[in-house]
N, C-alpha and C positions, 0 to 999 in steps of 0.2 A: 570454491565459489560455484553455486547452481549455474546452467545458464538461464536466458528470459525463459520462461512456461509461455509456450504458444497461447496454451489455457491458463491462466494461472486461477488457481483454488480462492474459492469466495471467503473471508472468513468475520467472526465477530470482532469487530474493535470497537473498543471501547475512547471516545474524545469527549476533549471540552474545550468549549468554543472552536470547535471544527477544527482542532489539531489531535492528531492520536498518541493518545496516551496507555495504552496498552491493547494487546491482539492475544487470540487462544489459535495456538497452530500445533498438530499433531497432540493436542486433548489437552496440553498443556497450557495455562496460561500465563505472558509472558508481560512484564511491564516494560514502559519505554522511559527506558534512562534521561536517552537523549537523542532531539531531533541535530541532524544534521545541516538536509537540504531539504527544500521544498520547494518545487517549482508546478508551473501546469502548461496542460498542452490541449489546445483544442486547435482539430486539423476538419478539413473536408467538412464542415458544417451547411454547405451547399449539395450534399451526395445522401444518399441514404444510409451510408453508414460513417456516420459523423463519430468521432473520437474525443470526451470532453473530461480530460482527468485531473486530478492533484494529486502529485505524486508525493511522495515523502521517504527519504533516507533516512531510519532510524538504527538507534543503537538500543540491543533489551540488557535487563539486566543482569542476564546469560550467556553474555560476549554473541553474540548473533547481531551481525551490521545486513541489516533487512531494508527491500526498496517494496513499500505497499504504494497502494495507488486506489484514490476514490474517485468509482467513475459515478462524474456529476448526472448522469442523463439516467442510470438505473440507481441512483443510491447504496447500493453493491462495493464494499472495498474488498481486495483483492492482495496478498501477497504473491509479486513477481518475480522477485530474487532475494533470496541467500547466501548473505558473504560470512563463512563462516574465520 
């Protein structure tokens, strides 16, 4: 298991209707079997560094249980963790 990426790496995924259905990570690209969880978290939206994500627990179709996350305020999604 990764742990969080302070940074985590920006990457392309591919959705429809704004659920992800496949990501390219390490040049590879990777389809999503299956979503697990999905939740969102928006904190400090009164500070200047407001925090507005959807997260999503998926499963690809290379046993990789991955936690991506689209942040709503740059349009930018981001894989955070690796359960391999």
């Amino acid at each position: 298991m990764s742990p969080f990426w302070a940074d985590p790496p920006a990457l392309p995924v591919h959705t429809q209707d704004g659920r992800p259905m496949g990501f390219t990570w390490q040049g590879v690209p990777r389809r999503i079997a299956r979503i697990g969880q999905h939740w969102r978290v928006h904190t400090a939206w009164w500070e200047a560094r407001e925090v507005w994500r959807d997260y999503w627990q998926v499963a690809t179709d290379d046993a990789y249980l991955c936690v991506l996350y689209h942040d709503l305020l740059t349009g930018r999604w981001h894989l955070e963790r690796v359960l391999e």
